[in-house]
N, C-alpha and C positions, 0 to 999 in steps of 0.2 A: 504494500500500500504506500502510496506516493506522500508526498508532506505538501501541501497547498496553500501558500499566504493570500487570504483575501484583503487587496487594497479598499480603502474605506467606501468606497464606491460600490463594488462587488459586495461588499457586505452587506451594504444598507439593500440592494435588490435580492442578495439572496435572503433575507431577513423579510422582505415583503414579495417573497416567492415572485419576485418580478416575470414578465413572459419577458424581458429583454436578453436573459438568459440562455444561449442557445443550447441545443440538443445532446452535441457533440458536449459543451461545458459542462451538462446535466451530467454524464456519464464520469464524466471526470471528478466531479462532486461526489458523486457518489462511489467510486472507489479511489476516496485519500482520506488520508488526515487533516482534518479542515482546521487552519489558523487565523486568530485574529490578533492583531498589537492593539495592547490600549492606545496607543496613539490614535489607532482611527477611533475610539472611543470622545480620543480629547478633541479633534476633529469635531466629531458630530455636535458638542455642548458647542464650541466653537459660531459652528452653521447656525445651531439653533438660537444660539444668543442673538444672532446677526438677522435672523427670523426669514434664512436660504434653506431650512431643514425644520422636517417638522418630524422627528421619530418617535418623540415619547420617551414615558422612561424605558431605560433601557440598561438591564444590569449584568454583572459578569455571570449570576447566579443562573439567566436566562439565557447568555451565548452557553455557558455550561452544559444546560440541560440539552440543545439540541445538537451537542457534540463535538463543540465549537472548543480548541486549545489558547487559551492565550498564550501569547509567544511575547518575552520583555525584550526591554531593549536591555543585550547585553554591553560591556566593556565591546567584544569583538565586534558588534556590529556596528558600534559608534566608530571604531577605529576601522570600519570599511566603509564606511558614509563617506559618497562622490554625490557632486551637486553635477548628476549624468543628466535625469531625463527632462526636468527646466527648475523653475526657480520656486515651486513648491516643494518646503521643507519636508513637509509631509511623506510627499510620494518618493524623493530620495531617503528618508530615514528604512522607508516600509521597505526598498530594494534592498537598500543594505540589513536589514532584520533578514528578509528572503534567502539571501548570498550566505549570512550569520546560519539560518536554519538548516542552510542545503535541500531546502524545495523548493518550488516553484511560486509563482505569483500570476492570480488572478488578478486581473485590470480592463475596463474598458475606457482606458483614457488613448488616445488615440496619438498624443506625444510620445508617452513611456513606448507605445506599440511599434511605432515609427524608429524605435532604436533598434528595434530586429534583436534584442537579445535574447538568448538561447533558454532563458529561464520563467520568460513571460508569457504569459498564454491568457489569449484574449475572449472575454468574458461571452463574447456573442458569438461566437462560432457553434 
């Protein structure tokens, strides 16, 4: 079973069974280890302060329950944080947790996708 970083984006749709989700991704979901960083956590209070998000609460207690790992930010991933896919901190911290996990990363942002890396797999396929 593979290890699968979902970027906050991917979260918040797999989180509301989005249909943007493709078929080919479904399968993929369903045979990994599904991860989430509090980052995309502190993300989403972030959105929603800004009133760009509207999720609800939303606790570890509940990514928990439907199988969901959190994954921290270690020392090694901070020390492999590259400011690659553009100038949200965010989305390069979550690469570099990815690179730190050794699996993959879910994303439908269409910059990070544009970098062709080998470790990225796009949410809508």
């Amino acid at each position: 079973m593979g290890k699968l970083l979902l970027d906050s984006s991917a979260l918040f749709l797999y989180l509301t069974q989005s249909k943007r989700i493709g078929k080919k991704t479904i399968r993929l979901l369903n045979n990994s280890q599904l991860y989430y960083s509090p980052i995309s956590l502190i993300e989403f209070k972030i959105k929603e302060l800004k009133g760009k998000l509207r999720i609800g609460p939303l606790s570890t207690d509940r990514l928990r329950s439907i199988g969901l790992v959190s994954y921290p930010l270690s020392d090694a991933a901070a020390e492999r944080f590259t400011p690659v896919a553009n100038d949200d901190p965010f989305d390069n911290i979550l690469l570099a947790q990815t690179l730190d996990l050794g699996g993959r990363f879910l994303t439908s942002d269409l910059e990070i996708l544009r970098l062709n890396l080998d470790y990225v797999v796009d949410l809508t396929d």
